[in-house]
Each structure stands twice: as C-alpha cells, then as structure tokens.
TINUDO-859697 format. One line per 3 residues: their letters; for each residue x, y, z of C-alpha. Coordinates in Angstrom, 3 decimals, decimal comma, padded with zeros to 6 digits, always signed. Each point is the difference from the previous one (the first is absolute). Layout:
residues N
A	X/Y/Z; ...
end
This chain:
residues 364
XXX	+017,172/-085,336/-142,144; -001,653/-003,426/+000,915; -003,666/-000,230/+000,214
XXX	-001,057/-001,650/+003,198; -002,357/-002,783/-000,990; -003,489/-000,207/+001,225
XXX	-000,392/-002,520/+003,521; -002,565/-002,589/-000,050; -002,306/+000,262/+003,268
XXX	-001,667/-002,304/+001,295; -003,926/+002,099/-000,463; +001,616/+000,061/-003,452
XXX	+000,472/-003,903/-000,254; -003,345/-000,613/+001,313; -001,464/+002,217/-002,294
XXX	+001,788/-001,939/-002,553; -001,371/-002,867/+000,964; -003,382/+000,951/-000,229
XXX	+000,113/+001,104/-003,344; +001,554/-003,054/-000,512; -002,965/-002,162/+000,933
XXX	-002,527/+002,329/-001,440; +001,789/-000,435/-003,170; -000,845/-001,937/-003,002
XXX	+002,122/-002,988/+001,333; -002,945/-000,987/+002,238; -001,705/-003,211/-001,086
XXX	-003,330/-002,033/+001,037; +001,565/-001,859/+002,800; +001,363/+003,336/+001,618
XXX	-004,053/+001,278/+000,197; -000,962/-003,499/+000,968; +002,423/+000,193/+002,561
XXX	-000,375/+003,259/+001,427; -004,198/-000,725/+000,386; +000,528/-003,625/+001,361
XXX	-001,373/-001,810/-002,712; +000,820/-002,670/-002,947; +001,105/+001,246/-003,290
XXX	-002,815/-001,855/-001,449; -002,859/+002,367/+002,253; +002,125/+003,261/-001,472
XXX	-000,709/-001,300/-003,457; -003,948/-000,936/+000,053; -000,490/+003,561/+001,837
XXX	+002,029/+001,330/-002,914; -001,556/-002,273/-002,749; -004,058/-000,329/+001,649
XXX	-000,118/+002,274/+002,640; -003,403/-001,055/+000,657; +000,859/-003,555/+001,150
XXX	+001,548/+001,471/+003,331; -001,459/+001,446/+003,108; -000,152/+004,025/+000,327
XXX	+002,508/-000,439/+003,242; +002,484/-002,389/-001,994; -000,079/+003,030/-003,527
XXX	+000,546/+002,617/+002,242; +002,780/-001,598/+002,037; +001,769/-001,392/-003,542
XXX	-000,605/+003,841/-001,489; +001,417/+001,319/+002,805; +003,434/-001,344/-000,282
XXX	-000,015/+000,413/-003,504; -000,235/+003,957/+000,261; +002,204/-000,181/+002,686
XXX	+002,953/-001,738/-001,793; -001,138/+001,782/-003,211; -000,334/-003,069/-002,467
XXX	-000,638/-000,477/-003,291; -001,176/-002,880/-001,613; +001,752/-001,058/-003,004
XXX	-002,208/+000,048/-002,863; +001,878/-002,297/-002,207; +000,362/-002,564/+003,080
XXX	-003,397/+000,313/+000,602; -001,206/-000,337/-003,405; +002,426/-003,126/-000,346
XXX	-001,945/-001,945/+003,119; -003,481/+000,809/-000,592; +000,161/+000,174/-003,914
XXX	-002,052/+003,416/+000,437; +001,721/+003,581/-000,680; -003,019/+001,197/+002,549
XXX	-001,091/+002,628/-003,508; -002,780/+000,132/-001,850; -000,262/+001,891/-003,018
XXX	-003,097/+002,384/-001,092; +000,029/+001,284/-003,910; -002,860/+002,956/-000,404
XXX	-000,559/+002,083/-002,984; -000,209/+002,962/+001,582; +000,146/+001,743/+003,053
XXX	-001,675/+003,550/-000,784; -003,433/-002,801/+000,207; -001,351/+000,465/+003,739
XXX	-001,597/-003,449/+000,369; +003,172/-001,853/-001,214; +002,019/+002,419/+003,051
XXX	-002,709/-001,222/+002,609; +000,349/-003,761/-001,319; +004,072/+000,855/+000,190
XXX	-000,475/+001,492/+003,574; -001,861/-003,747/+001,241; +001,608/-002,094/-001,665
XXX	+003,479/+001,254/+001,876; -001,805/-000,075/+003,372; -001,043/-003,769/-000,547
XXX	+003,942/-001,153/-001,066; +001,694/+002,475/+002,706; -002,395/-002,199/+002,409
XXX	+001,036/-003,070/-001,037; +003,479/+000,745/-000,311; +000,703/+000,852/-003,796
XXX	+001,178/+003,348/-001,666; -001,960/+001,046/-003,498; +002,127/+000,954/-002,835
XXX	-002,353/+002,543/-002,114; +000,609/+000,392/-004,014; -002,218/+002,574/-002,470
XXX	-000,453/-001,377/-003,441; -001,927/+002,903/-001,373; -001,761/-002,073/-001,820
XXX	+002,550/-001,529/-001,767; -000,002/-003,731/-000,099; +003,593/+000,104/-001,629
XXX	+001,022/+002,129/+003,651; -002,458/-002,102/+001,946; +002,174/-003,310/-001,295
XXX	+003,031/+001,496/+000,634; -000,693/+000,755/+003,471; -001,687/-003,095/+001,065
XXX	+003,307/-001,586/-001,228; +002,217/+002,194/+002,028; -001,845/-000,758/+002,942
XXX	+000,021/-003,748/-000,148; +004,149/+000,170/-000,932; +000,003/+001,819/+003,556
XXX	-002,102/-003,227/+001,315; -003,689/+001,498/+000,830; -001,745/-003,018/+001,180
XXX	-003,421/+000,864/-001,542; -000,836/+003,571/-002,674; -003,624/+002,022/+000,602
XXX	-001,168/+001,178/-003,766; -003,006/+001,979/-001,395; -002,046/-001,379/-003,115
XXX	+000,402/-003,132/-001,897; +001,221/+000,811/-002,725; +004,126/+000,088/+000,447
XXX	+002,855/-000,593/-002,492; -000,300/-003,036/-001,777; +003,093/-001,468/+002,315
XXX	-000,882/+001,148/+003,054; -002,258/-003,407/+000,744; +002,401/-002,153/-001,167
XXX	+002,969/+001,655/+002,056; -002,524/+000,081/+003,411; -000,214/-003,568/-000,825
XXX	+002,894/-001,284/-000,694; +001,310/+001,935/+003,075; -002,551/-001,667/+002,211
XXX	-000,574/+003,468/+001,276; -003,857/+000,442/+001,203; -001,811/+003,107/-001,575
XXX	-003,428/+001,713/+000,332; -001,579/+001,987/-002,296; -002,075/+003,137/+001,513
XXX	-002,368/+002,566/-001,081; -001,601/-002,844/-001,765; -002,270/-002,555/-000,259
XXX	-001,158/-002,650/-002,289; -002,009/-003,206/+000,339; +002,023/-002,902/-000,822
XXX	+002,891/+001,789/-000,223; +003,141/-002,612/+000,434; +002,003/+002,626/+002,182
XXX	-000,565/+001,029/+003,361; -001,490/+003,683/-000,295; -001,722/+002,068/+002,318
XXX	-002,550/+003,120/-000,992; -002,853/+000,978/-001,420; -001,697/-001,414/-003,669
XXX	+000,836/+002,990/-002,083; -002,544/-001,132/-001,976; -002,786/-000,363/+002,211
XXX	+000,681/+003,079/+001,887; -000,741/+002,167/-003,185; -002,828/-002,109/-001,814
XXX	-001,572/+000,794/+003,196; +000,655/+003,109/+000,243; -001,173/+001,143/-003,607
XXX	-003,169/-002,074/+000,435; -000,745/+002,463/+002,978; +000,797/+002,877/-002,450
XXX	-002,265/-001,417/-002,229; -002,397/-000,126/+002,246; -000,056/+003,307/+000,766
XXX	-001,342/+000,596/-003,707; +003,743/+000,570/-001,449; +000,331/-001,240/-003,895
XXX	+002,853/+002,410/-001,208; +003,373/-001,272/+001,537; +003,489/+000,772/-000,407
XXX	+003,637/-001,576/+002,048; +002,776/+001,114/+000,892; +002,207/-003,068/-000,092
XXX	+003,576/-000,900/+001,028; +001,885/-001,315/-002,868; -000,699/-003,993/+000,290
XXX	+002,843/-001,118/-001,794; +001,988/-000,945/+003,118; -002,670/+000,715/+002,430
XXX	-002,973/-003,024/+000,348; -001,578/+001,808/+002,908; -000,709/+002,903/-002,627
XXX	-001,288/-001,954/-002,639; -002,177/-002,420/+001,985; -001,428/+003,227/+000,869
XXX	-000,210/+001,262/-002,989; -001,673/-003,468/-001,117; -002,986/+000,019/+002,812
XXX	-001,096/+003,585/-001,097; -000,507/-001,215/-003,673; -001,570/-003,315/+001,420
XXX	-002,535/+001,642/+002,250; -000,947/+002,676/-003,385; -000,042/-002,896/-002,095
XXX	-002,821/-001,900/+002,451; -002,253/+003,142/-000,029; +000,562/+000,312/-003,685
XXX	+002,577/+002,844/-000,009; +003,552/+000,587/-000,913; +002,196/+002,855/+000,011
XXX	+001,876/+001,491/-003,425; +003,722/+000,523/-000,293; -000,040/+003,408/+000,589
XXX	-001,387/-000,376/+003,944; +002,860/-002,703/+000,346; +003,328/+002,032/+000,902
XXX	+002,856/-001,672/+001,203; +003,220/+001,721/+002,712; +002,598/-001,420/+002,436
XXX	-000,382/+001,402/+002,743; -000,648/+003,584/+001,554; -002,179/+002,578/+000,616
XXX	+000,639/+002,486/-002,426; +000,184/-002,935/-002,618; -003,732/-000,262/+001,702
XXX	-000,687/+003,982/-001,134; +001,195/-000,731/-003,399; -002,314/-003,385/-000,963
XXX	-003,034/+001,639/+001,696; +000,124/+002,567/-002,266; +000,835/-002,308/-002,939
XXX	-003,262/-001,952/+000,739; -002,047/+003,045/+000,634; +000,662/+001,751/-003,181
XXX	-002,099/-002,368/-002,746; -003,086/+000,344/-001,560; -002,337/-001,434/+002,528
XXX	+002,057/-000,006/+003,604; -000,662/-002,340/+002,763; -002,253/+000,288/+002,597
XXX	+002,555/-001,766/+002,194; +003,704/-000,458/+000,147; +001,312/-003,062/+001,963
XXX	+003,490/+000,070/+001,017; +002,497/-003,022/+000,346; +001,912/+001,154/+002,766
XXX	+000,383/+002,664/+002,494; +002,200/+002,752/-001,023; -002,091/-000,227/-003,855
XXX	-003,685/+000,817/+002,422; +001,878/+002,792/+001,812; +001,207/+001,503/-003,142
XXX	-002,444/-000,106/-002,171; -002,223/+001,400/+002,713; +002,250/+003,078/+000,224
XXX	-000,065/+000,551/-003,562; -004,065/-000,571/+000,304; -000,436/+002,890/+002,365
XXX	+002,587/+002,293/-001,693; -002,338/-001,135/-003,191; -003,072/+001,595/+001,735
XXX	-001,977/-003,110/+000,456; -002,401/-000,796/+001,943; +000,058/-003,006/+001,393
XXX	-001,653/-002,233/+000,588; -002,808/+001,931/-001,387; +001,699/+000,072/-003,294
XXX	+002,620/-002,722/+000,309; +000,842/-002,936/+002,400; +003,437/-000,508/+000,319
XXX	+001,142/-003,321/+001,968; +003,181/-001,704/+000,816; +002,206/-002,830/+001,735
XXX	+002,030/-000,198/+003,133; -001,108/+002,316/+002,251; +002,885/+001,946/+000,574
XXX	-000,388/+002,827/+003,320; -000,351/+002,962/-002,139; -002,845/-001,519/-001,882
XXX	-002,361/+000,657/+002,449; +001,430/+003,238/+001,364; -000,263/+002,012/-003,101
XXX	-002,793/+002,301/-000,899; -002,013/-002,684/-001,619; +000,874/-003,159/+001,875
XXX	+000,556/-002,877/-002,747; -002,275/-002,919/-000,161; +002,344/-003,229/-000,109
XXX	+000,903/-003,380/+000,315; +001,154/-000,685/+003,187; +003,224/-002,690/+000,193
XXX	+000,819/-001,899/+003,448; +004,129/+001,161/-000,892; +000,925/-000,522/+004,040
XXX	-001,744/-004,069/+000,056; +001,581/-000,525/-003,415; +003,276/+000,804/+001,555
XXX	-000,573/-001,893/+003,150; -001,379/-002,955/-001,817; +002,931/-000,311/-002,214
XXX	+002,511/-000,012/+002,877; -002,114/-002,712/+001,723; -000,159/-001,879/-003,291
XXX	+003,887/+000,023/-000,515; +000,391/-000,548/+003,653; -002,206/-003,428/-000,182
XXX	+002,216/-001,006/-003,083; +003,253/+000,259/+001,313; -001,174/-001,818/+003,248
XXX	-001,502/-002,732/-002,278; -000,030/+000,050/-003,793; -003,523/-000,649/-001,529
XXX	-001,972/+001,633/+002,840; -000,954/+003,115/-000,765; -003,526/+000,633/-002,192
XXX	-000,803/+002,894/-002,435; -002,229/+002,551/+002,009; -002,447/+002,179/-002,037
XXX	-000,555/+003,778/+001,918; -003,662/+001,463/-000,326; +000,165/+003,549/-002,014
XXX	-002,508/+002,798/+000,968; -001,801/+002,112/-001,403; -000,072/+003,610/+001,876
XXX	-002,009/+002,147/-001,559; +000,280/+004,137/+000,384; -000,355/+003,230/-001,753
XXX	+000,838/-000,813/-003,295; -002,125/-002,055/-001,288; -003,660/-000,175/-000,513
XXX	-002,754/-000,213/-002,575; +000,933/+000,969/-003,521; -001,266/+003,448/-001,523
XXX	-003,072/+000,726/-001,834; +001,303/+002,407/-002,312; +003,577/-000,628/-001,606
XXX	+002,225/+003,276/+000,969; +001,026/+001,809/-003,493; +004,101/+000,027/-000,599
X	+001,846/+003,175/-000,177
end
C-alpha cells in the first residue's frame, strides 16, 4: 500500500524560511541590512565596540540576535590580523592568588572584546613551552606568564613571533621584559629584618624548590641577605625545600624542627607551606608564638581564619592581574607603550608571630 507523502503548508514554508535566515548562511550585509546601517558600522561595533554610540551597539546587537549570526572567526582573523585570544600559562591553579589574578585578568579581555585561553604548567618549564607554543599555532595575539625564568626558547619563539608578553608575579629593576609584581626580594629582606627586630637569631625556611621557580629563590636570597647584614645566617638543616602543598608543609616543619638547636621562627615561602606547617605546629603542642613564630606568604583566606591566624606577606594578586591585562592591552594598541609596574607587598602581622622565647623548649 502507497504511503501518502507529507503536504507542504504554507505555516510550514514560512517556518522554513525562517530557519532559513536564522541559519548559518546569514552574512554581515544581511545584519547591516536588517538595522539600517553600512557594513563597515557592523564591523567597528564588532571589532571596537567602544568607538560607537550606546543607541547605534544596541540597535547593531539587536539584529544580530535576531538573525542569529555568527561571525566567522577565520574571516575575521584574516581582516584584522587578530584571532581576538589571548593566551594565559600559570603553574598552578590549587594557588589562590594566581585564581584571583586569573578571575581579573578575564574580566579586563571579556571587556575589551578578547577570550583568554588558560594553560597549567605545574611548574614545568618543558609543559609551560609546550603550551605557550600551542597557543600561538592557534594565533593568541599576546601570552600572560608568571616568573622570569621560562624555557630557554620560549624568548626567542615570543620574539620571533612578534607576539607581546608580560611577565607577572614579578618584579625586577632593570629587567628587559615587561613584568608586573612585587620584588620577591625586597618583600622578604624586609620582612626578616622585622623578625629580626623582634629579637629573632635562630631561623629556619621552608622553601619552594628554586630550580624552575625565581620567585622562590629571590625569596629565598633576601632572607639570607637580611641575616647576613645583622651578622647571621641560617645552617642547612633549617633550609628545607617542597613543591607545593600543605601536607608537604607538615612534613618540612617537622624536618626543621627536629635538630639540635630548633628555630625560634619558621618563615614560609608560600601559602599552603604556612598553613601546613602551622597544623603540624599545633598538633606538635606548641605554643606559639610564645614558643615559636611561625610566618608565611600570600595570604590565602584560611590563613587568617584558623585558630592562630598566620602572620604574612600580603600580595596585591587582583592589581597584578588587572595591570597585566592593561599592559597587554596598551601593547597590542601600540607596541612599545606599556612600562614595567612594581606592586607594593605588605606586611600584616597576626597571631603567630612575636618576640622569640627566653628559654629554648626541650625536644621529645
């Protein structure tokens, strides 16, 4: 038996038709068209929506969502020799600062019209290389890093690629690469010299392993400087050395702790290290600050919500991030314009810390 085949009505062919023109066959001209304007207008509200009025946007975006159209990326990217990306390499994202910094720096490009594409190197400058390169084959028009120190080819490539880059988290006098941050340095030869001056002699670090990581070892660098102006120094044995986490924190507390003649203060390179080892501290039975001070970096949420909030160093992560967007911004508007900006670390001083002990406490 014959199947009768389905009649075409004319709801149906106008329903048709609609699809039709809300399909991916509309062009530029067709959105022009529809909100009475050039082709030319369409393309600077796309391209720099600030140069147009509110009324003129709003009238252009309008007819876009009405007719549903895309703009061709390729097409695009082939006029205005931008892909509208910009890519971001962090080495981690478990760090809370480098998530604020993340969380800006997206606001700032979705403002000005570009999309961040995010890579994690953990550390690794091998992974960090590899990912900046993946990014610029996919035609990023400028690449956020942290640190200075970066593969030996990563320069060169940036270079040669005429791609501008900005290095963040850091910052360095003279330094021939735009970077914005604080002198890791500075921060903590100022920040022992206040230790010292609290009477402290005894010290001990826990460090993040410096071989890939310059922030780490510059601070590393202005603890021994500011011992080494008041005549101290610190032995091998109150120097430990961890990637990253706060049980690796626990573990190099208790590493530095248990030696002949402990510290009478522990300085921490990094967040998760001061909230660890502080843990490990109480579960220890100290006192502190009565018996120890115990200080870190960062400034992470927690550190001064638990028990015994953490004394710290305080980094601006939120103006780091927006000052790096504004810094690539002002480079791919005009090459050569942008300046290094140095961020002011604080000191905030709490619980943890205070003058050392009179009497030594006897080990276990």
């Amino acid at each position: 038996m014959a199947k009768n085949k389905p009649t075409k009505t004319p709801a149906a062919d106008a329903g048709n038709a609609t699809r039709k023109t809300r399909s991916s066959s509309v062009t530029l001209r067709d959105v022009a068209r529809f909100a009475g304007v050039s082709s030319a207008t369409v393309s600077r509200v796309m391209n720099n929506p600030s140069v147009v009025s509110d009324e003129l946007r709003s009238r252009i975006m309008v007819a876009i969502d009405h007719l549903g159209w895309v703009p061709h990326a390729a097409a695009r990217a082939l006029a205005t020799q931008r892909t509208g990306t910009i890519g971001a390499v962090f080495p981690t994202l478990a760090n809370e600062h480098f998530a604020t910094a993340i969380q800006t720096l997206q606001e700032a490009f979705e403002q000005a019209g570009y999309t961040l594409l995010l890579g994690c190197s953990q550390y690794d400058p091998e992974r960090e290389y590899r990912q900046v390169r993946t990014m610029l084959e996919r035609g990023v028009d400028a690449v956020v890093l942290v640190g200075e120190t970066h593969h030996p080819e990563l320069y060169p490539l940036l270079e040669q690629r005429q791609v501008p880059f900005v290095n963040t988290f850091v910052y360095r006098e003279g330094s021939d690469r735009l970077c914005v941050g604080i002198d890791n340095h500075q921060a903590f030869f100022e920040f022992t010299t206040y230790l010292i001056g609290l009477g402290h002699r005894r010290f001990a670090m826990l460090s993040q392993i410096a071989d890939s990581n310059d922030r780490a070892r510059a601070r590393r660098e202005g603890v021994r400087d500011a011992l080494a102006e008041h005549g101290l120094g610190m032995t091998a044995a109150h120097m430990a050395e961890g990637l990253w986490g706060a049980r690796t924190g626990r573990e190099l507390f208790s590493k530095v702790m248990d030696t002949p003649q402990p510290p009478s203060v522990v300085i921490c390179g990094n967040g998760s290290f001061a909230m660890g080892a502080m843990l490990e501290a109480m579960h220890q039975g100290y006192d502190i600050p009565k018996e120890l001070s115990l200080v870190g970096f960062d400034d992470f949420e927690l550190m001064s919500e638990l028990p015994i909030p953490i004394t710290t160093v305080r980094v601006p992560s939120a103006e780091i991030g927006e000052m790096a967007a504004k810094m690539i911004l002002a480079e791919l508007a005009q090459p050569g314009s942008a300046e290094s900006v140095k961020c002011e670390a604080e000191i905030i001083v709490r619980a943890s810390s205070g003058p050392p002990p009179k009497v030594r406490r006897a080990r276990a």
